[in-house]
C-alpha positions in Angstrom: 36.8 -147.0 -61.5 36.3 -150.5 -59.6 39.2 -151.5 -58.0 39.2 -155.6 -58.0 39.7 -157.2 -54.9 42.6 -159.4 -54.2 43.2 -161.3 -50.8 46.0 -158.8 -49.2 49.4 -160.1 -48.0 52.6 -158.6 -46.4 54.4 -161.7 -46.8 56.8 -162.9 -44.0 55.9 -161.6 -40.7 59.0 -159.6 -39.5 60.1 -160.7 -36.3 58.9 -160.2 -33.2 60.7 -159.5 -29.7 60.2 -158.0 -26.5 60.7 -154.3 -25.6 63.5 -154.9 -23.4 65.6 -156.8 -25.7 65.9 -153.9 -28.1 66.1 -151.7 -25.1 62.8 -150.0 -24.5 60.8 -150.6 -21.8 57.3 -152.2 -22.0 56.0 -149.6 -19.5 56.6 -147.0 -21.8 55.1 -148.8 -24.6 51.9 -149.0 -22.1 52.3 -145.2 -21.1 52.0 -144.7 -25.0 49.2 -146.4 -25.4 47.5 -144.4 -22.4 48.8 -140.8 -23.8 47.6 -141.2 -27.2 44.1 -142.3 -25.6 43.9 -139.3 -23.3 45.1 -136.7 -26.4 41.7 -138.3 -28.2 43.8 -140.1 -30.9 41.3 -142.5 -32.3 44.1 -145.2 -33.3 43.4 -148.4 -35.5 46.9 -149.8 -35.0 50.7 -149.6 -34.8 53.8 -150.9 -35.4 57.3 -150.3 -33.2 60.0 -151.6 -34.5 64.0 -151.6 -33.6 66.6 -152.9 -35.6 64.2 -154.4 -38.0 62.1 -156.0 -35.3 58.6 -155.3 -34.2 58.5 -155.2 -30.5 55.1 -153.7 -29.6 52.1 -153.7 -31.7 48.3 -153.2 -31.5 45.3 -153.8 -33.6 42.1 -151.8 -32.3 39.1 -154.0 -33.4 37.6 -154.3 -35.6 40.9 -153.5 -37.1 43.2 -156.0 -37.5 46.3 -157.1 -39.4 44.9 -158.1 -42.2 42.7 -155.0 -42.9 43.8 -152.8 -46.2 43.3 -148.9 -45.0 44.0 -146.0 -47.2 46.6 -144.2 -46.0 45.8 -140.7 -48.0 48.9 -138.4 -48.1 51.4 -141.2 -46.9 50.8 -142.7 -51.0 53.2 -140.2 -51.6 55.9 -141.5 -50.2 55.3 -144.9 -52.3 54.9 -142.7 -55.5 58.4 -140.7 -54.6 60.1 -144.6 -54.1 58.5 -145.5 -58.1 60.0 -142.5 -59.1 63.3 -143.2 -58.2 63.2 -147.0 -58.9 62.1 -145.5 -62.5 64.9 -142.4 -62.4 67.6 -145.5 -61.9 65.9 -146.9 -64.9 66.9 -144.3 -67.1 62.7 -144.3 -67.7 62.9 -140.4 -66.6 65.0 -137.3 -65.6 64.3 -135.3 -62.5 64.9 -132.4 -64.3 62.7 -133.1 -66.8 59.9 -130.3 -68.3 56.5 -131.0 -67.3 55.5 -129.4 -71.0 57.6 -131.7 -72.5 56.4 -134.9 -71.3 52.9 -133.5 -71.3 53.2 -132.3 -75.4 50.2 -134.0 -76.5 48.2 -132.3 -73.5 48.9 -128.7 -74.0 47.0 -125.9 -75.6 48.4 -122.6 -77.1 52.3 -121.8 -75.4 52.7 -122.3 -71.9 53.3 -119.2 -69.3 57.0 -119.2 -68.4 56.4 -120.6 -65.2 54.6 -123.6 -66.6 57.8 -123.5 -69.4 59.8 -123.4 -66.1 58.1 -127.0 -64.0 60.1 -129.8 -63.8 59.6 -133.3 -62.2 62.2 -132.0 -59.3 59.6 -129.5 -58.6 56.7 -131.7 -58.1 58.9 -134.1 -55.8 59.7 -131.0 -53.3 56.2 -129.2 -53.4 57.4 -126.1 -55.4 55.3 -125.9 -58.0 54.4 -122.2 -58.3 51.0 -122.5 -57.9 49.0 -121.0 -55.3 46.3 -123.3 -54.9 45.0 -126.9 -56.4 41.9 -126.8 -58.9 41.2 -130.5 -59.2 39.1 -131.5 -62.1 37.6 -133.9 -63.6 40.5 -134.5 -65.9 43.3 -133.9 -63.4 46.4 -133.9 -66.0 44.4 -131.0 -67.9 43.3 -129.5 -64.6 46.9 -129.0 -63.2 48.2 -127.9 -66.4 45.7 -125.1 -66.3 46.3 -124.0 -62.9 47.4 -120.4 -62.4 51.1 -119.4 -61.3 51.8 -117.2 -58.2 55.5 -117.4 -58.5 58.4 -118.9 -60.5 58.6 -122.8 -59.3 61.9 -123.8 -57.0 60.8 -120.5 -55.1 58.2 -121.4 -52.5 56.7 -124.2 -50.7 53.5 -125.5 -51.3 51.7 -128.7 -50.4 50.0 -130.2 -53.9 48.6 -133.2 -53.9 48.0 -132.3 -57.7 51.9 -132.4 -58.2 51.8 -135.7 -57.0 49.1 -137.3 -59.1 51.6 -135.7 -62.2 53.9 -137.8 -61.4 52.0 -140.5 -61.6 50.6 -139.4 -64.8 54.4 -138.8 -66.0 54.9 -142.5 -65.3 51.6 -143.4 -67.3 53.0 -141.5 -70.5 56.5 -143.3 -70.6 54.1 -147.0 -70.3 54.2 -147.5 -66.7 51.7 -147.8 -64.8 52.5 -147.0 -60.8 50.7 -149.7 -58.9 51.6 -152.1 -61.5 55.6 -150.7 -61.3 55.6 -150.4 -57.6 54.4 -154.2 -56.9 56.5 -155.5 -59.9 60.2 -153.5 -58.4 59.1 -152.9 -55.2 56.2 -155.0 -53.3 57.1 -158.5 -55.2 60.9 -158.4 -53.6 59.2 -157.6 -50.4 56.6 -160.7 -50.4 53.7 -158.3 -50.6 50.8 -159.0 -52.5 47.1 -157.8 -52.7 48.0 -154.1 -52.2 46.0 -151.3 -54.7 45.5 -148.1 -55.7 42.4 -145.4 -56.3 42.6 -144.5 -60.2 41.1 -141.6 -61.5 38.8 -141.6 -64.7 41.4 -141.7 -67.1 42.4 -145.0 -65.4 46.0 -143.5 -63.6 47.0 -144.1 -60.2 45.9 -141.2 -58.2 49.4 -141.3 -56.7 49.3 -138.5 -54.3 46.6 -140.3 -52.3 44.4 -143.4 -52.1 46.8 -146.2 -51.8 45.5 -149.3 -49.2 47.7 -150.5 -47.6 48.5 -153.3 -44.5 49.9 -152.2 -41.5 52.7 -154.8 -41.9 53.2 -153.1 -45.6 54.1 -149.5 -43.5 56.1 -151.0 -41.1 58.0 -153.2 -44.0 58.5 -149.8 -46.2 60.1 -148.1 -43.1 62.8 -150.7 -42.4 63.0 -150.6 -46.5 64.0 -146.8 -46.5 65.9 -146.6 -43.2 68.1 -149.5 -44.7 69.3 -146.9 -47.9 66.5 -148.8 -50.7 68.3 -152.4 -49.2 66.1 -155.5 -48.9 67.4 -158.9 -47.7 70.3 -157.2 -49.5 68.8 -156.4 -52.5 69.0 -153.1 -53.6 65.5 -151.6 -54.6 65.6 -147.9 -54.4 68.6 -145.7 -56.0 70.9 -145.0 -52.8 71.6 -141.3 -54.7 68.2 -141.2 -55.0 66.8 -142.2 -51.5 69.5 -139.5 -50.1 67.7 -136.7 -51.7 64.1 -138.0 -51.1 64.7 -138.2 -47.3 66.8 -134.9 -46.3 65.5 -131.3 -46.9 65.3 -130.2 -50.3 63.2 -127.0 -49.2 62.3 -125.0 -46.6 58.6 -125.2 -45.8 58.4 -123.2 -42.8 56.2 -120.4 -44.2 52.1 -120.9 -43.4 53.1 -123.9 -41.4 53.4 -124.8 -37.9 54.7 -127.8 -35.2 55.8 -131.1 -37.5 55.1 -129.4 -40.6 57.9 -126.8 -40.7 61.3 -129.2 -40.5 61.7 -129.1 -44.4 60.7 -131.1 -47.0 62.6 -134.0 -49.3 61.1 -135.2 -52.6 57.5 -136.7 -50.9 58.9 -137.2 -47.3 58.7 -134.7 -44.8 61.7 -133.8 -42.3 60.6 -133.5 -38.7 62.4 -133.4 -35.1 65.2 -135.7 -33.3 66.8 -135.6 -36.6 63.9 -137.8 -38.0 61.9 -138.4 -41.1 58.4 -139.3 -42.1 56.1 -140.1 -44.6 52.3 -139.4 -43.5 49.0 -139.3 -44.2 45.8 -137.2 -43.2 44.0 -138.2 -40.5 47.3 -140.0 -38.8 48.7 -142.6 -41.4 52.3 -142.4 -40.1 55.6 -143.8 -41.1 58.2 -142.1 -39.2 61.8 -143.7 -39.6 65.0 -142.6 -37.5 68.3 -143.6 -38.6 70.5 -142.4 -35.5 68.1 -144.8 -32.7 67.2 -147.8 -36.1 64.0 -147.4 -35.1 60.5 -147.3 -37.7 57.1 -146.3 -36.2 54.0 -147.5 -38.3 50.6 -146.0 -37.6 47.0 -146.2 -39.0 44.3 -143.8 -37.0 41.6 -141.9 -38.3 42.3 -138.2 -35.6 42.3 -134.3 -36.6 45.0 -133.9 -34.2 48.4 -135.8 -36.3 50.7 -133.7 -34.3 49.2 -135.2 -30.7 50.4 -138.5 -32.6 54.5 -137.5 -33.2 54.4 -135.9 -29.7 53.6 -139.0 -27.9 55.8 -141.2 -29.8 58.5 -139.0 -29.4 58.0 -138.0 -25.2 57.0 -142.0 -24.3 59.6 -143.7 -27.0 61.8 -142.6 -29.0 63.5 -140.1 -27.0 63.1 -143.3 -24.0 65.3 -145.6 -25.9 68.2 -147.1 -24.6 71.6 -147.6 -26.5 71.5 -151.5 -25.8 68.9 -153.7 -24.3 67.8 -153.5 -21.0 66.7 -156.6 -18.5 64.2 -158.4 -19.3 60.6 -157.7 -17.1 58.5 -160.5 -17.5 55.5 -159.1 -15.9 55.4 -155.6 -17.7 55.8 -157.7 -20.8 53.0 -159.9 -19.7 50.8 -156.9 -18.7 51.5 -154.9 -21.7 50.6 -157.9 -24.5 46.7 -158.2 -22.2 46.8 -154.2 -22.8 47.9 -154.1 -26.4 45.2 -157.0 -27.2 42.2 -155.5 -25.4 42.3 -152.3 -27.5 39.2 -151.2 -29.9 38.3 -148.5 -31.3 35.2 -146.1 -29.9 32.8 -146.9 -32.8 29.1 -145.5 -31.3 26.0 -148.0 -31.4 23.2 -147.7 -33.8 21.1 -145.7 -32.1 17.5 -147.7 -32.1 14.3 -147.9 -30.0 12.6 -150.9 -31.5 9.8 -148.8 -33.9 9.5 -150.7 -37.4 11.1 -149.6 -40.5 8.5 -147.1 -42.0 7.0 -148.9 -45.3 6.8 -145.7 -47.2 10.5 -145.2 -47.7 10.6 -148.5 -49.5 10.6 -149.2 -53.3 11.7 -145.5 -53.9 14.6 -143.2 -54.9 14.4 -140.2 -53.0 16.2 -136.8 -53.7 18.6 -136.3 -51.3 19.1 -132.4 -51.7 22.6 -132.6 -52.8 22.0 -134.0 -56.5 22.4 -137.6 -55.3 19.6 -140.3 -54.4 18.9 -142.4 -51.5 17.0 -145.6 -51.8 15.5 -148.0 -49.3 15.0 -152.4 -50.4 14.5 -155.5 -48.0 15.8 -158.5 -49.5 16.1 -162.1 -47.9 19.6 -160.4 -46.3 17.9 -158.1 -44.7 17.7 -154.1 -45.3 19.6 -153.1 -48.6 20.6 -149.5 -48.7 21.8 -147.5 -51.2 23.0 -143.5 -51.7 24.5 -142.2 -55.3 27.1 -140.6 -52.8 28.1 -143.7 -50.7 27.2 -146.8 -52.6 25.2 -150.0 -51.5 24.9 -151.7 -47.8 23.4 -154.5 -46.7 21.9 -153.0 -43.0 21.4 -155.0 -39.4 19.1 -153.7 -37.2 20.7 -152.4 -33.7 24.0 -154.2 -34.6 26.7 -154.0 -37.8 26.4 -156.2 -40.4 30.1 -157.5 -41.4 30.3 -157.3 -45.4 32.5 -156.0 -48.6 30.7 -153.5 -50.2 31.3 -151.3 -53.8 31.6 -148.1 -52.3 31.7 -144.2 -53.4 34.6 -142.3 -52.8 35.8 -138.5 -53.0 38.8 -138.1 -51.0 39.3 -135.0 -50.0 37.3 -133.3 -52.1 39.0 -135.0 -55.0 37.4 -136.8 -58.2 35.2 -139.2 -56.8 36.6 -143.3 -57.5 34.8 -146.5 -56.7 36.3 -149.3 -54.8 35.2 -152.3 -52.7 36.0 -151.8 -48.9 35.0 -153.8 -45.9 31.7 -152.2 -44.3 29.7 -152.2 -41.0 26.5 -151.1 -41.5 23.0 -151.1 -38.9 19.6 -149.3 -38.8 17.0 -148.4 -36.0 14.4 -146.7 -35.5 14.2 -143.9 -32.8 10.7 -143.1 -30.6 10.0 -139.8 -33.2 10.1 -141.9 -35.9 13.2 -141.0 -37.1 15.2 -143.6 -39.2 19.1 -143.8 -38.4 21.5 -145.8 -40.5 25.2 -146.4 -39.0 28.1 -147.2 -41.9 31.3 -147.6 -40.6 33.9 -147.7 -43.7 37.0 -149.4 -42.7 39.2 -149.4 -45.8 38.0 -145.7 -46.6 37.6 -144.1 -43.4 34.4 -143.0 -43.5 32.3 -143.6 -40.0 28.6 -141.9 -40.2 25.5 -141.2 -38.9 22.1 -140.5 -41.3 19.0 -139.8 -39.5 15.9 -139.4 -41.4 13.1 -137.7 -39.2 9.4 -137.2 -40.7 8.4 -134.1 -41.1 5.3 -133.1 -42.5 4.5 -134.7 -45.6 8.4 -135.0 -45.9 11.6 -136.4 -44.5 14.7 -134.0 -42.8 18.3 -135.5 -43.9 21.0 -135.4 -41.1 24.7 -136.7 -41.9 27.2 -136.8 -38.9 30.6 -137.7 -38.8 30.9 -139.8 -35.8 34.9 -140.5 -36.0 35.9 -138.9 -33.1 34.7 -140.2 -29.9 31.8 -138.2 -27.9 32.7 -135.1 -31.0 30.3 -135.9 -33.4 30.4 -133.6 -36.4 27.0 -132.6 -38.8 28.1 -132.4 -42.4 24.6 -131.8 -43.8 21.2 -130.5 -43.2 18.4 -130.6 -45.7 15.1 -132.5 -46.7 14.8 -135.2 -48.9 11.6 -136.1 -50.9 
């Protein structure tokens, strides 16, 4: 489902101050900077912020403020906020039955553990259920997932259990996105925010919300402040104090960050801190005892190298008051902070011409999807049934919004615009390589089409993280 497009805002700029005054030092901001570029954490920006204020942040072009990114798994934090805004509202009971609010959906008696689920249980990943089967109708394929154990007993991660509650919201005649900008965003001067649906048209809740890094940064202060805005309250204070202290133990199968507890949609973690995150590094860490928020975006397979850096180079740095003022670290962190990019490879080209006989055509791409080749008076149009359409610059990125093709995860595919860099060249052997750099979606790849007798091999890399580029697929297309 298309997504329309609206001009993103996170309203009033918080304020902004130096390290010093909120008593961290801008070296240590700069040694941050330094460590999370030597662990290989490919960042695309951050927010610090003390006491409400943002004293060191960096956009890593072509990132910048104004860029919507999906944050993934940190979506669940926004959906656990809706559901206590709602649970204030008297619109739903935490201990309500999943069969109960899901009547119309079920078919023959449920199991007892199915009998047993209630909203709670979705908040704090307890489930019952072994594994996720997503489907293409993901109310019916959660409520046909098997049971391993009684839920309240065990912890799970279930993305599934997230999208439910969603789903819950949809069946009482709210829809999330809509609820969350109406109680939650509009308050907050935050506009132009959305949300990945799935096919019956429900915010897909556990994941797939775009966001500003502003927005992350805003939602951090909004929750270390008890639900409080410009003294306003917006979240239930009972509420909040459940969502953000352990509600389960989730040590069992995990390791490092992940093994702290878990509150309804926020995970506990060291230094008596909290977060809310995301896969591949979306980060929203909040700490109560030092009034501190940390906002990240990244796209990196290592999230824990990302906790450990903040934690060794800030957090545990931070003084009690502020510190004298250093006007030349200051000076020489806001060059470094301004200067930073992120490590997105060239398209790789040797000058040949475009081969004429992949033109005009859809060709199989060996996966059940098509790929298709057009020049228009823009310039190279391409276009895969997996990806979507681009509009390609040879040996450079063209700049441009794009419909694109999304499966998250592995999760039912959606369709939503995002901002796109796309280039071709053409390689000595022949071989045809496209670059499409996804901003909003996170997607960063590599195709390379090599003749090959009478055919055409397919080669898809993942070229996210810098000098490890990752093949996702072989095969020949025809």
């Amino acid at each position: 489902m298309l997504i329309p497009y609206k001009t993103p805002s996170y309203g009033k700029p918080l304020e902004r101050v130096t390290p010093e005054s909120v008593g961290v030092h801008s070296e240590d901001v700069a040694r941050f900077v330094s460590a999370a570029k030597e662990r290989g954490i490919n960042l695309h920006s951050f927010l610090m912020l003390r006491g409400d204020k943002v004293y060191a942040e960096s956009y890593y072009a072509p990132y910048g403020p104004d860029q919507l990114q999906t944050v993934y798994s940190l979506s669940k934090s926004f959906t656990s906020a809706a559901i206590g805004i709602a649970w204030g509202e008297g619109i739903l009971d935490l201990d309500e039955r999943v069969v109960d609010i899901f009547a119309d959906e079920m078919e023959g008696e449920p199991c007892p553990e199915l009998a047993a689920l209630t909203l709670r249980h979705l908040l704090r990943m307890s489930t019952g259920q072994p594994k996720e089967v997503p489907g293409p109708d993901m109310v019916k394929a959660f409520l046909s997932t098997p049971f391993a154990d009684m839920p309240g007993e065990r912890f799970r991660y279930n993305t599934m259990a997230t999208y439910m509650l969603s789903a819950t919201l949809k069946k009482r005649g709210v829809d999330l996105e809509a609820y969350l900008q109406e109680k939650l965003f509009d308050p907050m001067g935050i506009s132009g925010l959305r949300w990945m649906r799935c096919g019956r048209g429900i915010p897909t809740g556990g994941y797939g919300l775009s966001l500003l890094p502003e927005v992350i940064a805003k939602f951090g202060i909004l929750i270390k402040n008890d639900g409080v805005w410009e003294g306003k309250r917006l979240i239930p204070h009972e509420y909040l104090a459940l969502a953000t202290t352990k509600q389960i133990d989730n040590r069992e199968g995990n390791a490092g960050e992940w093994t702290y507890g878990y509150g309804y949609q926020f995970w506990m973690c060291r230094y008596n801190t909290f977060r809310g995150d995301g896969a591949f590094g979306q980060f929203c860490v909040v700490s109560k005892d030092q009034d501190a928020v940390l906002a990240v975006t990244a796209h990196t397979d290592d999230m824990q190298a990302g906790l450990d850096v903040y934690f060794e180079h800030i957090l545990l740095k931070m003084a009690q008051g502020s510190l004298p003022e250093n006007p030349q670290a200051h000076e020489e962190l806001e060059a470094l902070l301004g200067r930073q990019a992120c490590p997105i490879a060239p398209v790789p080209d040797d000058g040949l011409p475009f081969p004429q006989e992949l033109l005009g055509r859809a060709m199989e791409d060996g996966k059940g999807g098509t790929l298709r080749f057009d020049w228009t008076e823009e310039g190279l149009r391409f276009e895969s049934s997996a990806a979507g359409a681009f509009l390609m610059e040879r040996g450079g990125f063209k700049d441009q919004m794009a419909r694109c093709v999304t499966s998250p995860l592995n999760y039912p595919i959606a369709e939503m615009e995002s901002r796109v860099l796309a280039g071709w060249g053409v390689k000595a052997d022949g071989t045809v390589c496209l670059r499409t750099v996804m901003l909003e979606l996170l997607s960063d790849w590599l195709v390379e089409l090599k003749p090959e007798s009478g055919a055409w091999s397919l080669r898809v890399t993942d070229m996210h993280l810098p000098g490890r580029p990752a093949v996702t697929y072989e095969g020949v297309v025809r």
